[in-house]
Structures are given as C-alpha cells and as structure tokens.
DOSEBA-346207 format. One record per residue (C-alpha): x, y, z; residue number from 1. Coordinates in nm, 4 decimals, always signed. Last residue first. Example, Ala and Ser with C-alpha at 12.3 -4.5 7.8 and 13.67 -1.06 7.14 Angstrom:
         xx         yy         zz   fivo
    +1.3670    -0.1060    +0.7140      2
    +1.2300    -0.4500    +0.7800      1
//
This chain:
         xx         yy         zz   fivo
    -2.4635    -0.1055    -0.8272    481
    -2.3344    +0.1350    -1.0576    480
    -2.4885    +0.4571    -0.9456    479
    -2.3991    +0.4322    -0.6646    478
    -1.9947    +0.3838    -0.7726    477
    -1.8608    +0.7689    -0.7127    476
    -2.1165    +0.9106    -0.4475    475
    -2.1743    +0.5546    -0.2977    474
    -1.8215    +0.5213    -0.2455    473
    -1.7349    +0.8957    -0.1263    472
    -2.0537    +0.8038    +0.1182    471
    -1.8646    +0.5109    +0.2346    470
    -1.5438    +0.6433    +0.2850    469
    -1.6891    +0.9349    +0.4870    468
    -1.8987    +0.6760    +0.6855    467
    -1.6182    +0.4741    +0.7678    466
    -1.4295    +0.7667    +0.8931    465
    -1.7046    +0.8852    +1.1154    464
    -1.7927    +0.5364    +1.2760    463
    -1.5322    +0.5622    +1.5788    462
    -1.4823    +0.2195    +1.7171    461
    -1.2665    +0.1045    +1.4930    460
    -1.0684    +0.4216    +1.3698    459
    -1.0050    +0.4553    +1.7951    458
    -0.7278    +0.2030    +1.8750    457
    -0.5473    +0.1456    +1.5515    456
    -0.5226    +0.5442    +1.4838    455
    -0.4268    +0.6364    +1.8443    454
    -0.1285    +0.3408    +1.8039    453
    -0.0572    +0.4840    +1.4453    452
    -0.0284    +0.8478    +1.5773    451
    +0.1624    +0.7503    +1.8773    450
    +0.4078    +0.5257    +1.6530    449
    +0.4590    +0.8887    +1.3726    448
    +0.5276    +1.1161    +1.6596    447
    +0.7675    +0.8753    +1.8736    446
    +0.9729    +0.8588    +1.5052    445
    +0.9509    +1.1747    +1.4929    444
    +1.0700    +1.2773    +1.8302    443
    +1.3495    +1.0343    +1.8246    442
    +1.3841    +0.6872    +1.9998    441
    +1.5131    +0.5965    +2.2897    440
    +1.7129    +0.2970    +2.3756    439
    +1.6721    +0.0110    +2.6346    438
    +1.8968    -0.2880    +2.5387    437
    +1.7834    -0.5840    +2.3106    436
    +1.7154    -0.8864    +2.6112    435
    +1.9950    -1.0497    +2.7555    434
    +2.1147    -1.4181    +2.5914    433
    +1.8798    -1.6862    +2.5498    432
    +1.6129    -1.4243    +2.5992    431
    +1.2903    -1.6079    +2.7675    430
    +0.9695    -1.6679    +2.5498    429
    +0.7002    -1.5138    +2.7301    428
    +0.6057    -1.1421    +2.6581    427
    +0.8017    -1.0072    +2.3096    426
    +0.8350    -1.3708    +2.1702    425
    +0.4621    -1.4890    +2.2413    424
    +0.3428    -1.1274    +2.0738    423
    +0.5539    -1.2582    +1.7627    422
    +0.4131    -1.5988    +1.7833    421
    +0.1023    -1.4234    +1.7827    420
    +0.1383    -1.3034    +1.4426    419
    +0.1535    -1.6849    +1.3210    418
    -0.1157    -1.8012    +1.4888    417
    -0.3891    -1.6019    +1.4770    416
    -0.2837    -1.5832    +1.0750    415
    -0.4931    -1.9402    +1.0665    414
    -0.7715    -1.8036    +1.2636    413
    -0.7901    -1.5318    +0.9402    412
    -0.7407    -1.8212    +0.7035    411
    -1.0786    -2.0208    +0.8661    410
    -1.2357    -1.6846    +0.7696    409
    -1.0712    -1.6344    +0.4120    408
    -1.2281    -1.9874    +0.3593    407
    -1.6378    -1.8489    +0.4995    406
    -1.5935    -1.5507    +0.2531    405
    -1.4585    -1.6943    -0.0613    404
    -1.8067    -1.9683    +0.0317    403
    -2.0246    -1.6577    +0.1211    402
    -1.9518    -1.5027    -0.2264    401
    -2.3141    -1.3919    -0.2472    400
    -2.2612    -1.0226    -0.3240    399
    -2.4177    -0.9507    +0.0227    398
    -2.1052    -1.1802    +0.1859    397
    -1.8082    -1.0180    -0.0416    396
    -1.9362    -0.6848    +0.1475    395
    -1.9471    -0.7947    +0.4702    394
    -1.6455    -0.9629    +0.4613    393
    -1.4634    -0.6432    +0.3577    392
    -1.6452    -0.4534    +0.6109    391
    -1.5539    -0.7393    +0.8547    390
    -1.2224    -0.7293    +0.7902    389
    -1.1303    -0.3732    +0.8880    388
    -1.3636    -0.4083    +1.1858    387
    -1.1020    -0.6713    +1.3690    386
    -0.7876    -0.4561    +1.2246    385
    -0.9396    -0.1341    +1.4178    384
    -0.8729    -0.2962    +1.7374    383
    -1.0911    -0.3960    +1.9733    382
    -1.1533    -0.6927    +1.8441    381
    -0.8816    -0.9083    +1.6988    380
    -0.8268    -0.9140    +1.3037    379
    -0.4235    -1.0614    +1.2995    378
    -0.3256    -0.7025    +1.1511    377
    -0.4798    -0.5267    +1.4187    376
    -0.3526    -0.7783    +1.6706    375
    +0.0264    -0.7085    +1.5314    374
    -0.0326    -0.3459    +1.5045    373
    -0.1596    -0.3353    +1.8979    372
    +0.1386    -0.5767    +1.9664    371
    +0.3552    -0.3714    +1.7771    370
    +0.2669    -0.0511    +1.9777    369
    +0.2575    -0.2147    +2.3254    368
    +0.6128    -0.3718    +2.3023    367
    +0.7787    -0.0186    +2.1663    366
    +0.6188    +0.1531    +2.4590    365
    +0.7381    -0.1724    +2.7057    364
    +1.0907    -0.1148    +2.5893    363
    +1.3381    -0.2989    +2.7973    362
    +1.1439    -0.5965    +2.9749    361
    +0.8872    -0.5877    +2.7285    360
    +1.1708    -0.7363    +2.4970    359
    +1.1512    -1.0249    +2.6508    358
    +1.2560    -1.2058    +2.3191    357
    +1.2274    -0.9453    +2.0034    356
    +1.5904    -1.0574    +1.9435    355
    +1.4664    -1.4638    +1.8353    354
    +1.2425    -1.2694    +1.5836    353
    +1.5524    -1.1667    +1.3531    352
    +1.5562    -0.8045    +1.1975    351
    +1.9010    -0.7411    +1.3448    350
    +2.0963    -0.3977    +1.2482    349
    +2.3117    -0.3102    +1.5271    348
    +2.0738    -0.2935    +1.7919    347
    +1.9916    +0.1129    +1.7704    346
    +1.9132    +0.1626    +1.3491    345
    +1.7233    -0.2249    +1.3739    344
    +1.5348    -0.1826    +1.6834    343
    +1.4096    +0.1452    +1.5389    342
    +1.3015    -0.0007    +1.1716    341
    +1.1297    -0.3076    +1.3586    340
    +0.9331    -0.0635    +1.5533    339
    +0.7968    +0.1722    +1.2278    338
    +0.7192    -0.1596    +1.0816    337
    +0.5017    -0.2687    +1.3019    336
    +0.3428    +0.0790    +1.3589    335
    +0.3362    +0.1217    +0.9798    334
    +0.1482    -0.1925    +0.9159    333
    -0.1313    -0.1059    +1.1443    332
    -0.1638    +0.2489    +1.0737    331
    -0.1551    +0.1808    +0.6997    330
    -0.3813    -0.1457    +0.7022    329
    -0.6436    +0.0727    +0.8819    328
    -0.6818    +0.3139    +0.6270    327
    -0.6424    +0.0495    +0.3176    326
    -0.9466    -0.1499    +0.4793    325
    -1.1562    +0.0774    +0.5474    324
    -1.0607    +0.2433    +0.1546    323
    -1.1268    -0.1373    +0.0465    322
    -1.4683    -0.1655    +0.2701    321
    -1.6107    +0.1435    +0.0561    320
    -1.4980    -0.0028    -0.2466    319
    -1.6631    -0.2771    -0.2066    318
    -1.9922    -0.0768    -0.0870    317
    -2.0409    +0.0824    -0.4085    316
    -1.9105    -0.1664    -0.6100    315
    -2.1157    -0.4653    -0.4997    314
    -1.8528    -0.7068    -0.3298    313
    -1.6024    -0.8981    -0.5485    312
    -1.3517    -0.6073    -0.5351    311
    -1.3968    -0.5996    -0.1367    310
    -1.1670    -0.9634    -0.1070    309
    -0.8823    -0.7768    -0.2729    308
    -0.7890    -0.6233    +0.0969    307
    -0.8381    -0.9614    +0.2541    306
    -0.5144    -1.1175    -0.0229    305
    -0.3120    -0.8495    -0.0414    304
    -0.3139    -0.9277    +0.3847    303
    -0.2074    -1.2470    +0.2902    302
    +0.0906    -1.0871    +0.0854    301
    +0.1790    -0.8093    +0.3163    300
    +0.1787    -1.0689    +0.6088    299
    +0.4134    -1.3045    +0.3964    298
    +0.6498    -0.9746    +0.3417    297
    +0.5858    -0.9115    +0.6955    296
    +0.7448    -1.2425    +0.7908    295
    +1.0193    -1.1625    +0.5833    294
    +1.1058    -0.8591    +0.7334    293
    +1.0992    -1.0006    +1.0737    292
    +1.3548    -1.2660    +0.9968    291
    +1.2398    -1.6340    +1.1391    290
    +1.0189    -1.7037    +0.8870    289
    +0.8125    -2.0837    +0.9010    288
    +0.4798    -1.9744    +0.9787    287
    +0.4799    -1.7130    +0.7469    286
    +0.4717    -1.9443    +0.5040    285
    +0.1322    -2.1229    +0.6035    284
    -0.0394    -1.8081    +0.6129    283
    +0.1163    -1.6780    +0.2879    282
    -0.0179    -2.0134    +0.0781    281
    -0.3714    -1.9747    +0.2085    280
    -0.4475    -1.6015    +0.2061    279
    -0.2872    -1.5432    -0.1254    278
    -0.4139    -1.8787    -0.2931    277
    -0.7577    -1.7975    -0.1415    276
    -0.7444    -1.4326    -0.3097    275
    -0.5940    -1.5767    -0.6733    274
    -0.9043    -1.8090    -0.7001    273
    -1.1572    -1.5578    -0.5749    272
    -1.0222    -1.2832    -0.8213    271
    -1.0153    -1.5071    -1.1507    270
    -1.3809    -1.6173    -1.0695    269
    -1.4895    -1.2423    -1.0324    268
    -1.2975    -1.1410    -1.3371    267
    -1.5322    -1.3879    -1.5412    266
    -1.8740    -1.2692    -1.4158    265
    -1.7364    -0.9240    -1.4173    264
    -1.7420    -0.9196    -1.7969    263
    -1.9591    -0.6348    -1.8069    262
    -1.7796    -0.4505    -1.5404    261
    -1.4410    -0.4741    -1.6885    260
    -1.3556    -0.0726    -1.7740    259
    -1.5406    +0.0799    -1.4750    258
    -1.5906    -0.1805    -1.1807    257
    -1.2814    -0.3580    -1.3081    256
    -1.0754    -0.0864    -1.3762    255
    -1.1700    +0.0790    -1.0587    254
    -1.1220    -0.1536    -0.8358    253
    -0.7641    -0.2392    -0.9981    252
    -0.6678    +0.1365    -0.9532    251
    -0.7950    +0.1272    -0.6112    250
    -0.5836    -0.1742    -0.5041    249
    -0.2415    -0.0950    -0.6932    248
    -0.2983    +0.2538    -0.4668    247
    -0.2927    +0.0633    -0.1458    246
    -0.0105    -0.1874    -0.2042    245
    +0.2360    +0.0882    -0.3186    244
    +0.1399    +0.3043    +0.0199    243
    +0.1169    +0.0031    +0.2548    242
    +0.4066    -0.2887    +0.2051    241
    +0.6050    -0.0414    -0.0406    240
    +0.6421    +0.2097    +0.1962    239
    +0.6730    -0.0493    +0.4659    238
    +0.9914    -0.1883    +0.2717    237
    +1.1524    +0.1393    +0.1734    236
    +1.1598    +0.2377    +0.5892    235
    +1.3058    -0.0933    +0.6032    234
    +1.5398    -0.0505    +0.3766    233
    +1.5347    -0.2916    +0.1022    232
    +1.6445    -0.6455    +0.1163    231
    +1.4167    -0.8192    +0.3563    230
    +1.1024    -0.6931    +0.1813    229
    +1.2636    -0.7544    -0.2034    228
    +1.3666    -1.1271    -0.1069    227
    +1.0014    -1.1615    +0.0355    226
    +0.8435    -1.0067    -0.2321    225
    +0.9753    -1.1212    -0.5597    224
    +0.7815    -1.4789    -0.5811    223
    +0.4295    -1.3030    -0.5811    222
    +0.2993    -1.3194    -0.9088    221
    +0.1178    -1.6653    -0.7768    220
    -0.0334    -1.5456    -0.5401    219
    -0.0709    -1.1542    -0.4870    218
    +0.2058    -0.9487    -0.4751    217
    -0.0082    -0.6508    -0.5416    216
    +0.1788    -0.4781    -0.7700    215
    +0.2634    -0.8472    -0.9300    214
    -0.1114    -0.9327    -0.9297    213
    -0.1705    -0.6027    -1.1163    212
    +0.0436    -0.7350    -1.4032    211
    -0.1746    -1.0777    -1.3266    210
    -0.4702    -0.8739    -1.3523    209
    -0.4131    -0.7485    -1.7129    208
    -0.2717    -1.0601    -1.8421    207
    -0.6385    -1.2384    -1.7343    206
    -0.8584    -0.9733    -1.8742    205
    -0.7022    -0.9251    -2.2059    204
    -0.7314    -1.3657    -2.2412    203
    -1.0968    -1.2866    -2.1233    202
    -1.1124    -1.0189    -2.3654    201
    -0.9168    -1.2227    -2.6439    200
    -1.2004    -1.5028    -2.6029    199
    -1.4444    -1.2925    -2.6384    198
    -1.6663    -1.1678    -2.3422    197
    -1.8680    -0.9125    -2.5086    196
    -1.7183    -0.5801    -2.3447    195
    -1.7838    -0.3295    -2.6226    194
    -1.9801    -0.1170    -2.4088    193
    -1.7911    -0.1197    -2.0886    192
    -1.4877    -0.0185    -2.3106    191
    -1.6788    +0.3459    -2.3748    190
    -1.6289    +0.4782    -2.0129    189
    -1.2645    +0.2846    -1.9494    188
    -1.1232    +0.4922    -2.2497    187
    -0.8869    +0.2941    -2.3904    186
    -1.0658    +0.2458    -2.7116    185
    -1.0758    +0.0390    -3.0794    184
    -1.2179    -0.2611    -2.8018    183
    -1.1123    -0.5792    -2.9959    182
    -0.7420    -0.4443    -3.0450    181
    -0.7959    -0.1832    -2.7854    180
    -0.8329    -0.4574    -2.5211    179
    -0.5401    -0.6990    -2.6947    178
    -0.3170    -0.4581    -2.6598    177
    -0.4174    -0.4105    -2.2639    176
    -0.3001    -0.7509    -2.2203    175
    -0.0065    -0.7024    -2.4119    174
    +0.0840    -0.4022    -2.1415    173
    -0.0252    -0.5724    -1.8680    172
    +0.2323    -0.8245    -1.9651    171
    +0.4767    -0.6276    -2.0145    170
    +0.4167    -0.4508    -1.6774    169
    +0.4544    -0.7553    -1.5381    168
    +0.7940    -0.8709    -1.6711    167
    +0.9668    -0.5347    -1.5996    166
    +0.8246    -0.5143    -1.2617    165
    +0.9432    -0.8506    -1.1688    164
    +1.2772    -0.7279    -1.3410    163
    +1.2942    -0.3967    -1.1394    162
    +1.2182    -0.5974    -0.8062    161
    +1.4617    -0.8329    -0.8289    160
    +1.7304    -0.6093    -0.9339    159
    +1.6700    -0.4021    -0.6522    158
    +1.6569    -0.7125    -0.4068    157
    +1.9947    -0.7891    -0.4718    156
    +2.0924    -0.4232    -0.4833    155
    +2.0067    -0.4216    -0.1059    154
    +2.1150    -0.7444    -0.0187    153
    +2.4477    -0.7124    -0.1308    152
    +2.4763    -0.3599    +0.0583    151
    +2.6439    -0.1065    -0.1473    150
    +2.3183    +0.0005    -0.3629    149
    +2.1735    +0.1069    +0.0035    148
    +1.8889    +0.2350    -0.2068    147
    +1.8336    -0.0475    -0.3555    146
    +1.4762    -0.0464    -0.2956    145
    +1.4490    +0.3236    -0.3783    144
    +1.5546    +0.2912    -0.7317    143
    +1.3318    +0.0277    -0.7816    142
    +1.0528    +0.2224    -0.6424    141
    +1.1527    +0.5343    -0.8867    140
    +1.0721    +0.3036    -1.1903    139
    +0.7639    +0.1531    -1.0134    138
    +0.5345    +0.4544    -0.9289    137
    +0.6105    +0.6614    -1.3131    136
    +0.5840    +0.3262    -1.4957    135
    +0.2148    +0.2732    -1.3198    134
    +0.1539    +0.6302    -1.3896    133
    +0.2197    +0.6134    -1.7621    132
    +0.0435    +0.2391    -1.7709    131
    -0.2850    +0.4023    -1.6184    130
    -0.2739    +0.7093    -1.8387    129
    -0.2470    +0.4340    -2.0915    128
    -0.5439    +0.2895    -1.9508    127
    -0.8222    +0.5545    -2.0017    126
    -0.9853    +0.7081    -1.6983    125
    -0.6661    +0.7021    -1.4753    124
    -0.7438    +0.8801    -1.1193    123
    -0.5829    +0.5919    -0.9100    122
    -0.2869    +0.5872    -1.1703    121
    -0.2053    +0.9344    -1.1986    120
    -0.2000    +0.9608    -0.8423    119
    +0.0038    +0.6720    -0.8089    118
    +0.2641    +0.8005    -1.0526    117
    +0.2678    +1.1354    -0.8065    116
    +0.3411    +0.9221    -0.4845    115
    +0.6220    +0.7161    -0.7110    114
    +0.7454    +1.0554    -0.7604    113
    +0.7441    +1.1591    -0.3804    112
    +0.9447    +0.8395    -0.2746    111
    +1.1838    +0.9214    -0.5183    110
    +1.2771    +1.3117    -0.4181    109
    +1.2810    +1.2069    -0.0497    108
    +1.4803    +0.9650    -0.0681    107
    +1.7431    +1.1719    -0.3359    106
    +1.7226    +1.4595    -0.0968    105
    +1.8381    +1.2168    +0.1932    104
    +2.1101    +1.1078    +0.0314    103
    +2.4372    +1.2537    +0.1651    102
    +2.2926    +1.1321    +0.5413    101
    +2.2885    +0.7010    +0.3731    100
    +2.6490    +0.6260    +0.4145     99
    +2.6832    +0.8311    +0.7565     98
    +2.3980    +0.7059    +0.9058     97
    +2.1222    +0.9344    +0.9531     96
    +1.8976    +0.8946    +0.6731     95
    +1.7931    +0.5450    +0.9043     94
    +1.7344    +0.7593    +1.1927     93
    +1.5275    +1.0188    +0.9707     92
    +1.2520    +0.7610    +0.7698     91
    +1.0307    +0.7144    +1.0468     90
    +0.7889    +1.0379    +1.0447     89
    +0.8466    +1.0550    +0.6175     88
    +0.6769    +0.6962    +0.6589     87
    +0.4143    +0.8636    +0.8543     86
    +0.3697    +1.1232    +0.5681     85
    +0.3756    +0.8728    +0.3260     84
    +0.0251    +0.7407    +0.4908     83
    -0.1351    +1.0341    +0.5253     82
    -0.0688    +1.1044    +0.1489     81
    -0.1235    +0.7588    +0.0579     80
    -0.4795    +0.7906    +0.2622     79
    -0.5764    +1.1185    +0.0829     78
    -0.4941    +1.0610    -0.2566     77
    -0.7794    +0.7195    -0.1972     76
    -1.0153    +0.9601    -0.0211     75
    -1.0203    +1.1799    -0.3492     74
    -0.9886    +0.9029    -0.5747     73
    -1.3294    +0.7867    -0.4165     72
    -1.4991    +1.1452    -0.4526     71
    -1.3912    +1.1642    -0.8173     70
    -1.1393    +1.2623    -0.9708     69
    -1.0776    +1.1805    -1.3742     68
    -0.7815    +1.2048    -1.6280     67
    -0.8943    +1.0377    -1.9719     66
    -1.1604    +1.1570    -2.0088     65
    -1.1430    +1.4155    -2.2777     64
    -0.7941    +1.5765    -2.1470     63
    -0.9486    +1.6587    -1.8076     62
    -1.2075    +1.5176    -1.5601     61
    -1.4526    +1.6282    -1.3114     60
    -1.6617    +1.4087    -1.1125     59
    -1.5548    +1.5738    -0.7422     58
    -1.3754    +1.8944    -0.7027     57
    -0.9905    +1.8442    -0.5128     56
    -1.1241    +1.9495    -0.1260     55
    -0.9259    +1.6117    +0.0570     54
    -0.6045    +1.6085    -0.1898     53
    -0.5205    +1.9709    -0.1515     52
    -0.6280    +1.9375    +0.2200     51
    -0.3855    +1.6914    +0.2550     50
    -0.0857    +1.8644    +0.0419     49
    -0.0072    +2.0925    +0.3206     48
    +0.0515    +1.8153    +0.5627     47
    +0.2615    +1.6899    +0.2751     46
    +0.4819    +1.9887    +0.2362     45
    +0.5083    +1.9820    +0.6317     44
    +0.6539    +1.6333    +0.6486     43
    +0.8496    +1.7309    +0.3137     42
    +1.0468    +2.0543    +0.4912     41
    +1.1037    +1.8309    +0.8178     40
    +1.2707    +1.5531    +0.6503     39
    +1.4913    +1.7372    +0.4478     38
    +1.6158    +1.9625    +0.7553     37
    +1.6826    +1.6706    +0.9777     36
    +1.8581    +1.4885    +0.6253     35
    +2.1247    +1.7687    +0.6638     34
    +2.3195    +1.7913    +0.3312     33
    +2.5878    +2.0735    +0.3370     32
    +2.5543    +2.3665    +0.1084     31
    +2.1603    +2.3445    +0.0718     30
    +2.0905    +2.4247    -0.2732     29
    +2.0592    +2.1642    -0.4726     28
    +1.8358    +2.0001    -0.1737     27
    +1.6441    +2.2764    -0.1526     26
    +1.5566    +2.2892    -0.5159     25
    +1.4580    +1.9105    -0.5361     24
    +1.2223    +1.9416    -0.2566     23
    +1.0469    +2.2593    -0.3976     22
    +1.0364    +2.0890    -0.7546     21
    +0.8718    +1.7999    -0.5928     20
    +0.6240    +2.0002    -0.3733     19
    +0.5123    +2.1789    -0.6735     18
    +0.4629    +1.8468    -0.8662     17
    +0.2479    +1.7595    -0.5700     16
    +0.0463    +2.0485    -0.6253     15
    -0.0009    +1.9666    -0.9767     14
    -0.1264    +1.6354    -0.8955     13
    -0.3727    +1.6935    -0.5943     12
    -0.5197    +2.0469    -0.8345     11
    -0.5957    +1.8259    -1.1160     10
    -0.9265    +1.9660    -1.2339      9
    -0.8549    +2.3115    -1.0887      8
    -0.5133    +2.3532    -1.2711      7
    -0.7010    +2.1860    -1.5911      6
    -0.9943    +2.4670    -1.5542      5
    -0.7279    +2.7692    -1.5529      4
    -0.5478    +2.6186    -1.8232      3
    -0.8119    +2.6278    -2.0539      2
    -1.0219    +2.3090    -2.1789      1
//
C-alpha cells in the first residue's frame, strides 16, 4: 500500500495527529501561557476535524487488515469528536485558576491523545491494534485524572485509576493470549472461523470482557469509579463519564459482532448477567450519595449498564441503538456535568447535593439545563433520554432477550427516583442556609449548555440522526445479521 492510499485510509487519525503537533507547538511557543488562547485554537481544530471524521471512505482498511473504517467507526469518530469538543466548551474556568492556568497545554495535549488511542481502538481489525490504542486512551487518562496532582483527592484517584487500568488491561491481555494461542490470528476477520467454543475460548472470552468491563465500569470491575469521579476534575470526570465510556462501547460491539460472533451464544449470557448487576447494584447506590460527583459515577455505571443492553440485539440494529444511545448520553451527561463544574469554579468548590437546594431561586438557566439532562438521563418523554432507551430496548426485545429487557425496565423506574431527588433539591427542598449565589458563567461554557439543552430537546423528536446511525449500521453489520 503507498503512502498516498494509507493518508486516505486513515485520514480521522492522521489529522488528529496534525492537530496534536499543532497544539503542542503553540504551547512551546507561546511566551506566557494563556489557557483562553489554548482553548480556543483546539475548539476550532476539532470543528475542523468533524468533517475529517464524517467524509473518512467507508470499508477500507490498511496494514493487511488490521486498521479498518467503516461507516459505523465513522459515526462513532464523529460523536467523541463532538463530544470532546463540548468538554473543550467547559474546560476554561477550571484552566483558569492560578494552579491549574500554567497547564492548559498539557490538558489539552492529553485529552487529545486519549482521543487518538480511541480512534485506533474503535477502528482496530486485529486486537493488538486494539491493545496499542487501548494503552494509548488510558495512559494519558491517568495522567489527566490527577491532574490537580497537589490535591489529595486528585492523585488519590490517579493512582486508583492507573492500577485498575493496570490490572485490566493484563487481563485482557492474557485473555487475548489465549485467543491466538487456539486461534494462530488476531485478525478479527479470520478468528470468526476458528471460533469452536473451547474451553480456553470461553475462558479468552470471559478475561477479555472483564478488561472491557473495567473501561466500562461495569459491575463487578467497577470498584474504581466512584473514588476516581469525585477525585478528578470535573471537567476530567465527564470526559471520562461520556467520551471514554463511548468508545470502550463500540470497540466491544465490534469485537464481539466481528471477532466473537460464533461464540455469541456464550458472550450473550456473560453480557446479560454483568448488565442487570450494573443497572441493579448502581440504582440502589446512587440512592445513598450525597456528593454530586459520586452520584454521577453510580449514574455512569447504570447508564454502562442500558448502553451495553444494544450488544445483545441483532448487530445491525444493536449497534444502531448504541450510537443513539452514545449521542444522547453525551448531551445529557455533559449538561449535568457542565453545571456541576460551574457551581463548583464560582461557590468555592462544593459538589454536595444539600447546595443545589432552591437553587432555581438564583440560577433558573442553570436549573432548567440539569433538569432537562437529569430527565434525559432518568428516560422521561420528551426528552431525547426517553427514545435513547427504547432503541436499545427495542433492539434487545427482537433478539428475544425480553426477560434482560423487562428487568432493565423495572431498573429504569428505579433510577426515577434517584435523579429526581436531584430535581426535588433544585425546586422544593428549602436551603437550610441561603441558596448558592447568582453568578454568570462564560461564553463557552453558555455555548457548550445551550448546545446540550438544544441537543436533549430536539435529537428525540427529530428522526434524521437516528436514521444516519442506522443506515451506517446496516451499511457496516447488514450483512451480518
């Protein structure tokens, strides 16, 4: 393959690169660091990237195989892109302190490598391209979640989340031993035909989704999160929540569907097991946090839990759901977190529920955008959330997992609950002292909360996006099943 064709293949990735070198460069050279000017040269990097990542060419691949796009990865690159973009949005008040202004370069820097690992990973086509970009995401993520390395709760969650990571990727990695020890490939095209169902596949089968499991925080690999949530900045936290989340999901997709598909009868039991677990067990402990962080760290979990519900669905329209779901999981999660991040840079740093009391009373735009996020999250119609979970639903339904389906439903009046104890805080409980004062937020951070909010309101009831995702699905899995 010549250069020329390899640029073309992989036109998302090495554009990216570009971006990072460009990043890098500015920040070496800028004589005093200004986090304004950081933020605003990768915001408009990335809305350059989108249409990089939208027109990449479909089912072509490089290096023998092992690196393919296809429609699917195409929407997936999309979506993170979109998604870091709003995190880029929120990101500036927090770069503005004066311990965290001299860093700004180095944010920006990591969070874009961990974007480029997860390219590499979504549009793996042999798994040690996987493992390269799953090492390339979660090295830099460490790095990012104890960012504020002085705070003891920042480098507590650091080392936390560098020795989960540590632990899972070893055992992905033995798992995936075992696969080219019974297999003699990598290559997720030939494994499907050497897939017999041995007992080292199913043991191959079983370490590889539990290093997954960790990615996704997913009962039980999920002990790390809350600690790692609560610890990180916030800005680090909702990165990890949506963008991390999302491209852990489409890489596991499509090493099942691809690599595993023979075997799914086995996988498929693993995957309802570990989704009620998720669902159950982070329902009834988000019940009982008090710090906002932590109760999105459950909510990230549970929500882990809906968004791996699709892989048990017919590929084609599982995946499908899962980029739904992914889409409106950003917005949603973003707009939450984008309003916990503000009240904590302009109330002296509390993340505690009891100082979202009243808090209509003093910031009715910040009230309406978490309580759309909140309902979208929590599944209620209008919002996008409500569809969101019926496509995934839908799709575990027509595969004949009605009995997954019907307990994730009695979990999703559950969650009612718990996310509407935040509402309850924000419109009726009374402030035992007065309410969190009025304060304005920047332009940016305005920018990226009006996005979400239009996002959560209209994705649902306009059918375009679904149908793009669906097609890109049918286009890359159709021929499947």
């Amino acid at each position: 393959m010549d250069i020329l064709t390899t640029l073309h293949t992989m036109q998302a990735e090495i554009a990216l690169a570009v971006i990072l070198i460009v990043v890098l460069l500015t920040d070496l050279f800028l004589k005093t660091p200004s986090p304004k000017v950081m933020q605003r040269l990768s915001c408009v990097l990335l809305v350059l990237l989108l249409p990089v990542t939208l027109t990449s060419p479909y089912e072509v691949e490089a290096f023998g195989g092992m690196y393919q796009n296809t429609a699917m990865t195409s929407v997936a690159k999309t979506l993170l892109t979109a998604g870091t973009l709003l995190v880029f949005l929120q990101a500036n008040p927090w770069l503005e302190r004066e311990d965290t202004r001299h860093k700004a370069g180095e944010f920006y820097l990591l969070t874009l490598s961990t974007l480029l690992g997860m390219f590499y990973m979504i549009s793996a086509g042999n798994f040690l391209l996987l493992y390269v970009g799953l090492e390339l995401a979660s090295i830099p993520m460490a790095c990012l979640v104890a960012f504020d390395k002085f705070r003891h709760h920042s480098a507590e969650a650091g080392a936390k989340f560098i020795l989960s990571a540590m632990f899972s990727s070893a055992l992905m990695l033995y798992g995936l031993s075992l696969v080219y020890g019974t297999c003699g490939t990598m290559y997720f095209a030939d494994l499907s035909q050497h897939m017999t169902g041995t007992p080292l596949q199913i043991l191959a089968i079983v370490l590889f989704f539990a290093g997954m499991g960790f990615k996704l925080s997913l009962v039980p690999f999920h002990m790390w999160t809350p600690d790692t949530y609560e610890g990180a900045p916030t800005c680090v936290s909702a990165y990890l929540s949506v963008i991390s989340k999302g491209a852990a999901a489409f890489t596991l997709l499509n090493a099942l569907v691809k690599a595993f598909g023979p075997m799914a009868s086995q996988w498929e039991d693993l995957a309802a097991v570990v989704i009620i677990l998720s669902i159950t067990l982070a329902n009834v402990l988000a019940l009982l946090q008090h710090d906002m962080k932590r109760f999105m760290a459950y909510s990230s979990i549970s929500q882990a839990g809906y968004l791996i519900l699709a892989v048990l669905g017919t590929p084609s329209q599982g995946a499908g759901a899962m980029a739904y779901y992914v889409a409106v999981y950003v917005v949603a999660n973003l707009a939450v977190f984008g309003v916990i991040s503000t009240v904590e840079q302009n109330c002296g740093g509390r993340t505690d529920r009891e100082a979202y009391n009243r808090f209509y009373q003093t910031n009715p735009r910040l009230s309406l955008v978490m309580t759309a996020g909140l309902f979208s999250l929590a599944g209620i119609p209008p919002f996008a959330g409500f569809f969101s979970k019926f496509m995934v639903f839908a799709a575990a339904f027509h595969a004949g997992h009605w009995m997954i389906v019907f307990l994730a439903l009695v979990n999703t009046v559950i969650s009612l609950y718990y996310y509407l104890l935040v509402v309850k805080a924000i419109f009726i409980t009374p402030a035992e002292t007065n309410p969190l004062p009025k304060f304005t937020s920047s332009g940016a951070v305005r920018a990226a909360l009006a996005i979400c909010l239009a996002a959560i309101c209209l994705i649902g009831i306009c059918p375009q996006a679904f149908d793009w995702m669906t097609q890109a699905a049918q286009y890359t899995f159709g021929h499947i099943g």
